[in-house]
ChimeraX commands (.cxc) that place a marker at each C-alpha (Angstrom):
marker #1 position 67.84,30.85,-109.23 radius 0.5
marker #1 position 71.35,32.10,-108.77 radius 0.5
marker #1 position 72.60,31.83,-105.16 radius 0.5
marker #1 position 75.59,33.41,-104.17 radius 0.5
marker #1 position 78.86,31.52,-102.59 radius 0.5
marker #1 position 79.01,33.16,-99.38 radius 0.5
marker #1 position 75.05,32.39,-99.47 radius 0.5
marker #1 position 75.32,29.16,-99.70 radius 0.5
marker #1 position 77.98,28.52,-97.41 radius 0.5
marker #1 position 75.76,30.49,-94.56 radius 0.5
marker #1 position 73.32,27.42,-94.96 radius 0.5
marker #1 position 75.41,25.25,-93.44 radius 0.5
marker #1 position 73.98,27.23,-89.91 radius 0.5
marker #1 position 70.80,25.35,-89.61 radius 0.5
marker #1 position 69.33,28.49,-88.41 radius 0.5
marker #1 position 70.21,30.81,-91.17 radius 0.5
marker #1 position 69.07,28.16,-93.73 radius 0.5
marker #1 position 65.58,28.16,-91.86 radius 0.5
marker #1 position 65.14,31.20,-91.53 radius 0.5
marker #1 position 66.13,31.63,-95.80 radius 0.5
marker #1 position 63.09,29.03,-95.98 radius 0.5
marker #1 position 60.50,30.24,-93.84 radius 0.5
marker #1 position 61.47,33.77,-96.13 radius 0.5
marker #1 position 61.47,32.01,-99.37 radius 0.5
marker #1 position 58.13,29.90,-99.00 radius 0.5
marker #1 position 56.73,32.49,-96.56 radius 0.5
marker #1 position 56.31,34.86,-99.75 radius 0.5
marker #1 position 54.03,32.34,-101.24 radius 0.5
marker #1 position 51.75,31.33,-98.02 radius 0.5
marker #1 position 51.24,34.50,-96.85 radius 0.5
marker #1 position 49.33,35.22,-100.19 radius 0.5
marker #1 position 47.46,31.34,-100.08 radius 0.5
marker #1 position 43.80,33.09,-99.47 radius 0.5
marker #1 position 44.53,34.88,-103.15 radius 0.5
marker #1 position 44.44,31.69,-104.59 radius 0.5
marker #1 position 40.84,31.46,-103.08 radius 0.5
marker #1 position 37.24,32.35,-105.14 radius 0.5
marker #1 position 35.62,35.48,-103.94 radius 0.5
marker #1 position 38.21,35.89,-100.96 radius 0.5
marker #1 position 38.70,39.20,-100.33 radius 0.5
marker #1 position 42.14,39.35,-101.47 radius 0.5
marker #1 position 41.12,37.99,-104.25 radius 0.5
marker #1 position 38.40,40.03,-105.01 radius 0.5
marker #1 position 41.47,42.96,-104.41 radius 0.5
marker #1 position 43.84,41.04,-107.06 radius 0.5
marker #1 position 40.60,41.40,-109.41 radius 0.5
marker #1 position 40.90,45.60,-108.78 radius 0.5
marker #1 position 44.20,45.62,-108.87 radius 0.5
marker #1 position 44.79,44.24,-112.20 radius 0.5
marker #1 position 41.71,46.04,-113.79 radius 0.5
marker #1 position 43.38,49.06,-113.21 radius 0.5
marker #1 position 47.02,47.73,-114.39 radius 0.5
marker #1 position 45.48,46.66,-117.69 radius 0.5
marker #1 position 43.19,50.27,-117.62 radius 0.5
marker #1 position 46.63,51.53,-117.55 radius 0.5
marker #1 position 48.33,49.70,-120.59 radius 0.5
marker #1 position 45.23,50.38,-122.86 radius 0.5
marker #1 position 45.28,53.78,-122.26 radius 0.5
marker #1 position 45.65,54.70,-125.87 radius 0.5
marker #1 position 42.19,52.11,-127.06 radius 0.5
marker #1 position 40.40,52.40,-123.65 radius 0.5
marker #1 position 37.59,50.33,-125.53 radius 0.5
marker #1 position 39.48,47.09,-125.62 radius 0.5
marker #1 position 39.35,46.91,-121.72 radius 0.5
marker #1 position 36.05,45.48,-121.69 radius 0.5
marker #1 position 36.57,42.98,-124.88 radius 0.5
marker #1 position 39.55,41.63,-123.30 radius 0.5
marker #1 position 38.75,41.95,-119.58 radius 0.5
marker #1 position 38.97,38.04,-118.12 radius 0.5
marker #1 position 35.57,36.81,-116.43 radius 0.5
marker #1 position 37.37,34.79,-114.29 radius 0.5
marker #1 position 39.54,35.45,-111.23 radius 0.5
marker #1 position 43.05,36.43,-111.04 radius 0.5
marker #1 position 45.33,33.46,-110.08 radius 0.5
marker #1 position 42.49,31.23,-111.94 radius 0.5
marker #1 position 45.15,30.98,-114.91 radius 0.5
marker #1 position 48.09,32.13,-116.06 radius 0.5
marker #1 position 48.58,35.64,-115.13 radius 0.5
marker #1 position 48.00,37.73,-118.83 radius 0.5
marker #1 position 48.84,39.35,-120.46 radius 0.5
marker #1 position 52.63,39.75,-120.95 radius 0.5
marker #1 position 54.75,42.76,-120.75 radius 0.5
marker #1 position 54.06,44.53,-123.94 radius 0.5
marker #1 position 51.05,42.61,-125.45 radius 0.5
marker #1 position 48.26,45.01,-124.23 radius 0.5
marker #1 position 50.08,47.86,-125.39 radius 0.5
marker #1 position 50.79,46.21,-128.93 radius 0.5
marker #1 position 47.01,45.96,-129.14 radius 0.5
marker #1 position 46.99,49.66,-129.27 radius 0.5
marker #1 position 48.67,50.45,-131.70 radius 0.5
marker #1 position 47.54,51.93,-135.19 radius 0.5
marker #1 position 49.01,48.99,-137.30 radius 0.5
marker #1 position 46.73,46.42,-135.48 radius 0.5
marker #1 position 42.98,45.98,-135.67 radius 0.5
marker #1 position 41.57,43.88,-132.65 radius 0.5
marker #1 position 39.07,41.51,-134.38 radius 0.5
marker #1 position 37.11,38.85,-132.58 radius 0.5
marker #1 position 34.84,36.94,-135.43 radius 0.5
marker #1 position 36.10,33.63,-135.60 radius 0.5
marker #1 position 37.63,32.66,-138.45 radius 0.5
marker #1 position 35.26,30.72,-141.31 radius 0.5
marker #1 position 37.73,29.09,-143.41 radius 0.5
marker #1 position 41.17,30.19,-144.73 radius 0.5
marker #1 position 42.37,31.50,-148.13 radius 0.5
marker #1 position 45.18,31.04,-150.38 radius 0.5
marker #1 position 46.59,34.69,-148.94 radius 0.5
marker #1 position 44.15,35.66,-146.33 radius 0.5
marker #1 position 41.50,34.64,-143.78 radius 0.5
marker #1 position 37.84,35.10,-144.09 radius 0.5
marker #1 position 35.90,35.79,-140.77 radius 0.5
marker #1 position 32.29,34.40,-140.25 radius 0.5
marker #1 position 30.81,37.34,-141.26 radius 0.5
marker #1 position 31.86,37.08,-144.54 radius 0.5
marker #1 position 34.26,39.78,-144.47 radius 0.5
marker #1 position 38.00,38.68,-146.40 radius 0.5
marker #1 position 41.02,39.79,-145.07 radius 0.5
marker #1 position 44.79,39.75,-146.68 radius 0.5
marker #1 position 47.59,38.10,-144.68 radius 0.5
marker #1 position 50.99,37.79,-144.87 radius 0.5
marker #1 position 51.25,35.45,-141.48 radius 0.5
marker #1 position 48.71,33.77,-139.18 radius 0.5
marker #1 position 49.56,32.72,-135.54 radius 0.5
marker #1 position 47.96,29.82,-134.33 radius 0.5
marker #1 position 47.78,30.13,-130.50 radius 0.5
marker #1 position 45.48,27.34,-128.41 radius 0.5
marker #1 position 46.17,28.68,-124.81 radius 0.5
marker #1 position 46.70,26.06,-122.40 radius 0.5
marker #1 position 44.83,22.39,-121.94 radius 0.5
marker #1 position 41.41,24.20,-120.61 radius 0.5
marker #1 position 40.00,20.50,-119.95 radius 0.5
marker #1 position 43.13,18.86,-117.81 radius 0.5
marker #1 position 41.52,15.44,-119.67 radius 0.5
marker #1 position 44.56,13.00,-118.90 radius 0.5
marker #1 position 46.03,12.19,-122.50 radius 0.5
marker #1 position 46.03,8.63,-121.31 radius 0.5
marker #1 position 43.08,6.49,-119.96 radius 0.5
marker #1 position 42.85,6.68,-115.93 radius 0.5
marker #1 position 39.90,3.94,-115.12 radius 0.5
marker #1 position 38.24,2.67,-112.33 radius 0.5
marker #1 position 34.98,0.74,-113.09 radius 0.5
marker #1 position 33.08,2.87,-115.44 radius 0.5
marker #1 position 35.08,5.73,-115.50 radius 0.5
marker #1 position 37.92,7.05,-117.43 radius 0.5
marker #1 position 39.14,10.36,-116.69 radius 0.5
marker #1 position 40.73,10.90,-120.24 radius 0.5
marker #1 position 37.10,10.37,-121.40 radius 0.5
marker #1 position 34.78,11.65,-118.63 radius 0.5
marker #1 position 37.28,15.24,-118.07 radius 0.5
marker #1 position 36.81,16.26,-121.50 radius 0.5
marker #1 position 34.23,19.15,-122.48 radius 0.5
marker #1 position 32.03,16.55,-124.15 radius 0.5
marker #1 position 32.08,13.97,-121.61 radius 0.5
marker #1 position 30.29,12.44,-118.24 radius 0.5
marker #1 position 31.42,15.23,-115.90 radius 0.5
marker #1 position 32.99,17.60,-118.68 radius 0.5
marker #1 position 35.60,18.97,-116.29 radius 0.5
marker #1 position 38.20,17.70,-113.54 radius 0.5
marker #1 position 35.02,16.63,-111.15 radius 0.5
marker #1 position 37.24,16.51,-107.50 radius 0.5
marker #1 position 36.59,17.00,-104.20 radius 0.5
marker #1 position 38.37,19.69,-102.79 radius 0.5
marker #1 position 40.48,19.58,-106.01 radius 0.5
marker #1 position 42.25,16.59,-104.30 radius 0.5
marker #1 position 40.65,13.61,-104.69 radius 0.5
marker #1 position 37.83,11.70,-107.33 radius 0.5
marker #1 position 34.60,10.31,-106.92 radius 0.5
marker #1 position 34.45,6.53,-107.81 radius 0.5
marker #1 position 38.65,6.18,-108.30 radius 0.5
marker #1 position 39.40,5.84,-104.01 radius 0.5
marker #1 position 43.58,5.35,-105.33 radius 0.5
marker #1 position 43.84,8.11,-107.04 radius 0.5
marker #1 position 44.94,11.58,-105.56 radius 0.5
marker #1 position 45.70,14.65,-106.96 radius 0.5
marker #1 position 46.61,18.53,-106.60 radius 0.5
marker #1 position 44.51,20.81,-108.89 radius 0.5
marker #1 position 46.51,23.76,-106.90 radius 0.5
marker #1 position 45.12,27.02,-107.38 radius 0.5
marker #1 position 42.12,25.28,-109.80 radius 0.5
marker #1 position 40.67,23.26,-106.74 radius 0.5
marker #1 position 38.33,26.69,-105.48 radius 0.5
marker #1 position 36.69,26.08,-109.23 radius 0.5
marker #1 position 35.81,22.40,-109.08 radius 0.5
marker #1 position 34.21,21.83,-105.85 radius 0.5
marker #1 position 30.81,23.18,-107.17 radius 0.5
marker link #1:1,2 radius 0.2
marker link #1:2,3 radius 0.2
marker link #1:3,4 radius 0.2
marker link #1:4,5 radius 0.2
marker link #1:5,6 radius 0.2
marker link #1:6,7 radius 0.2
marker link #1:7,8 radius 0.2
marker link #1:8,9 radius 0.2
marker link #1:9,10 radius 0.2
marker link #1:10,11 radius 0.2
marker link #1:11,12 radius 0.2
marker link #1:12,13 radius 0.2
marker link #1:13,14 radius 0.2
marker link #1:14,15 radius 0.2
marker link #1:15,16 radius 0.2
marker link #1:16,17 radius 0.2
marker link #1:17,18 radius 0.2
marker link #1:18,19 radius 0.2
marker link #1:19,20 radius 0.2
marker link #1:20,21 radius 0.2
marker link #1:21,22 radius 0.2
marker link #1:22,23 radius 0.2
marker link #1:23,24 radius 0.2
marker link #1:24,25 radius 0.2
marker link #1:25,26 radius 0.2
marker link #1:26,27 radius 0.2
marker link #1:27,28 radius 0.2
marker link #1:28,29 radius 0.2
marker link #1:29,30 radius 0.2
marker link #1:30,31 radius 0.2
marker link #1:31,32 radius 0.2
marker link #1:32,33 radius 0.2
marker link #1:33,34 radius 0.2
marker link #1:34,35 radius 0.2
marker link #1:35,36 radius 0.2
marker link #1:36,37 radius 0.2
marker link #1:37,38 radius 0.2
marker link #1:38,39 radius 0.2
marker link #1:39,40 radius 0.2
marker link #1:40,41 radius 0.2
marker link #1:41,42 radius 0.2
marker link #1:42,43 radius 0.2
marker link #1:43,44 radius 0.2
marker link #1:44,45 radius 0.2
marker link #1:45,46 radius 0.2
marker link #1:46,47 radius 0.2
marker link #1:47,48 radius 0.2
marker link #1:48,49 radius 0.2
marker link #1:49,50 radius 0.2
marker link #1:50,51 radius 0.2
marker link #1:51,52 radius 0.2
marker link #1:52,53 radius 0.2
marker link #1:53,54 radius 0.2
marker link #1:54,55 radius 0.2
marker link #1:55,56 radius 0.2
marker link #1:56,57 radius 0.2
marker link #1:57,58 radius 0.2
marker link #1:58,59 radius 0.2
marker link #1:59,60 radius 0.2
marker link #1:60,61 radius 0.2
marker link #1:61,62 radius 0.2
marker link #1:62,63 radius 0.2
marker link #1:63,64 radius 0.2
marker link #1:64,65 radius 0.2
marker link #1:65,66 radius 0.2
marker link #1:66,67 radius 0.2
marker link #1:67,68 radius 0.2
marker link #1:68,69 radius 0.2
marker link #1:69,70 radius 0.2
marker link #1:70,71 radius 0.2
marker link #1:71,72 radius 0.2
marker link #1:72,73 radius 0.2
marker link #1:73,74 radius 0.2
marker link #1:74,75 radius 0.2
marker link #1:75,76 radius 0.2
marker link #1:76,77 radius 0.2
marker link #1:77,78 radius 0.2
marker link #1:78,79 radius 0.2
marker link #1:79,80 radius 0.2
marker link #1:80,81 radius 0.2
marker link #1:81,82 radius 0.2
marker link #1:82,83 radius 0.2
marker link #1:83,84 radius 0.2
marker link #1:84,85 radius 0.2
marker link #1:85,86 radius 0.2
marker link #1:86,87 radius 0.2
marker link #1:87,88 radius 0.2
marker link #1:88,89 radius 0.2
marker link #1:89,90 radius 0.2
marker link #1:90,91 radius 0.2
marker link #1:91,92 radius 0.2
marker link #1:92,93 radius 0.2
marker link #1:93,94 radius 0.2
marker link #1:94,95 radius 0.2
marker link #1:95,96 radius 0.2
marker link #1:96,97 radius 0.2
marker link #1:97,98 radius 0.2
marker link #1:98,99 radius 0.2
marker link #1:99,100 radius 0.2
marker link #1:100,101 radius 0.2
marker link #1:101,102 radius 0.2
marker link #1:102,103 radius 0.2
marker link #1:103,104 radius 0.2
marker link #1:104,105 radius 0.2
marker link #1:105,106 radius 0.2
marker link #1:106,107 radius 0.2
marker link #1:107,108 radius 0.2
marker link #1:108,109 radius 0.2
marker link #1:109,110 radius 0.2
marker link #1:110,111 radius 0.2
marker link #1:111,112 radius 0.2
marker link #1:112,113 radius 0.2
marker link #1:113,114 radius 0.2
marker link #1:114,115 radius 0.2
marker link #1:115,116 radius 0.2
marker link #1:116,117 radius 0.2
marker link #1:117,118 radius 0.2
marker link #1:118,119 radius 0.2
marker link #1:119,120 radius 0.2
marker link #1:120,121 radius 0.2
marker link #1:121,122 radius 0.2
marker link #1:122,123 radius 0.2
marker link #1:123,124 radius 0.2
marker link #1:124,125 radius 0.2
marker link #1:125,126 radius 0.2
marker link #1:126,127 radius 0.2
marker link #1:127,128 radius 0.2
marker link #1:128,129 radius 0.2
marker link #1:129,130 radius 0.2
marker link #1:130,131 radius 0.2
marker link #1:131,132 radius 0.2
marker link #1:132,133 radius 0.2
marker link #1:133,134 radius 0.2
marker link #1:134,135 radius 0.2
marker link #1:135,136 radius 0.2
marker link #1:136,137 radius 0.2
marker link #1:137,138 radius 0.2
marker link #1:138,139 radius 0.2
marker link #1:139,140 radius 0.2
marker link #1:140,141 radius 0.2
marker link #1:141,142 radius 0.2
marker link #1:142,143 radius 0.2
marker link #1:143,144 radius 0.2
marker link #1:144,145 radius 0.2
marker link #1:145,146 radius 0.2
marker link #1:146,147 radius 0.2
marker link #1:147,148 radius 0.2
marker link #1:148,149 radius 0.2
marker link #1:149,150 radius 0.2
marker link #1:150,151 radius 0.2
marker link #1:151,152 radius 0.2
marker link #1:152,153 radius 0.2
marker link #1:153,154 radius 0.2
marker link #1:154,155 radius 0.2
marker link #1:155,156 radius 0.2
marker link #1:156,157 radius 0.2
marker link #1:157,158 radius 0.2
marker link #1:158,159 radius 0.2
marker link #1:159,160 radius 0.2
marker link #1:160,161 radius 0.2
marker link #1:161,162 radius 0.2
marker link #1:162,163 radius 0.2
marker link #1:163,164 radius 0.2
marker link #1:164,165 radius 0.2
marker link #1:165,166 radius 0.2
marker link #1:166,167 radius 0.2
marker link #1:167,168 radius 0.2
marker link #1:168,169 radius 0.2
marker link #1:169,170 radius 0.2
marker link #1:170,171 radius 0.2
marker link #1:171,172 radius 0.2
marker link #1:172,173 radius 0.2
marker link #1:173,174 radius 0.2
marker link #1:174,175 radius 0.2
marker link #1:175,176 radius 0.2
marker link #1:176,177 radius 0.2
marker link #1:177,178 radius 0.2
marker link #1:178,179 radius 0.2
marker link #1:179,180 radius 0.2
marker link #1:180,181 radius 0.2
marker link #1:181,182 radius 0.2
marker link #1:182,183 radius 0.2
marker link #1:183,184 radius 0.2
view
């Protein structure tokens, strides 16, 4: 973040450099409850970017329900991009949700048996759903790399209030906006 000169020699008044702070992180605070399941501002955040994507599909209105999230705003990275919804819409691109049975010399067939020809195919994971450490974290029987993965004891980051972990009493954490989803 680019701060100006004459900026940054104001912050040598304790005052004005407060009050730049309280501004700055005030931004973020003020919107804390967002961050929140079933809040109302959350529930708002939920409307409000319903309609935004409503918006950018304007042109295949029938994709907003196949690519509508089920899960809260703020929940995960904010998506989609400037300029991805409205690529979906256009004629060139066919929206196409089978998953893929097995690969071709030039194409992809989908598991319902349909073939397709392609010149290129993306590969995109997402992000690390399962936040399973990539290195063991144990305490007696547990280990977190094990026990946080899909498959395992708990199959998710089991915290209290996000912050800390049954049965490892040294170890703290911050699941941030995430903690509202593990506490059940």
């Amino acid at each position: 973040m680019y701060v100006p000169p004459e900026q940054l020699e104001s912050f040598s008044d304790p005052k004005v450099y407060l009050e730049y702070r309280k501004k700055l992180e005030g931004s973020f605070w003020r919107n804390f409850d967002a961050q929140l399941r079933d809040s109302e501002t959350s529930k708002t955040s939920a409307q409000n970017f319903r309609e935004l994507m409503r918006k950018r599909l304007a042109e295949k209105p029938e994709l907003l329900e196949q690519i509508l999230p089920d899960f809260p705003p703020h929940c995960r990275r904010l998506t989609p991009g400037p300029g991805y919804l409205e690529a979906l819409t256009k004629g060139n691109l066919s929206f196409i949700q089978t998953p893929i049975s097995h690969f071709t010399k030039d194409g992809i067939v989908t598991n319902d048996g349909v073939y397709r020809r392609v010149d290129a195919v993306i590969c995109s994971t997402g992000a690390n759903v399962d936040f399973a450490p990539p290195f063991p974290i144990v305490a007696g029987p547990y280990d977190l790399s094990r026990d946080w993965r899909p498959e395992g004891k708990f199959g998710f980051p089991y915290t209290y209030m996000g912050v800390a972990t049954p049965g490892l009493p040294n170890l703290l954490q911050l699941h941030g906006m995430f903690s509202s989803l593990l506490e059940e």
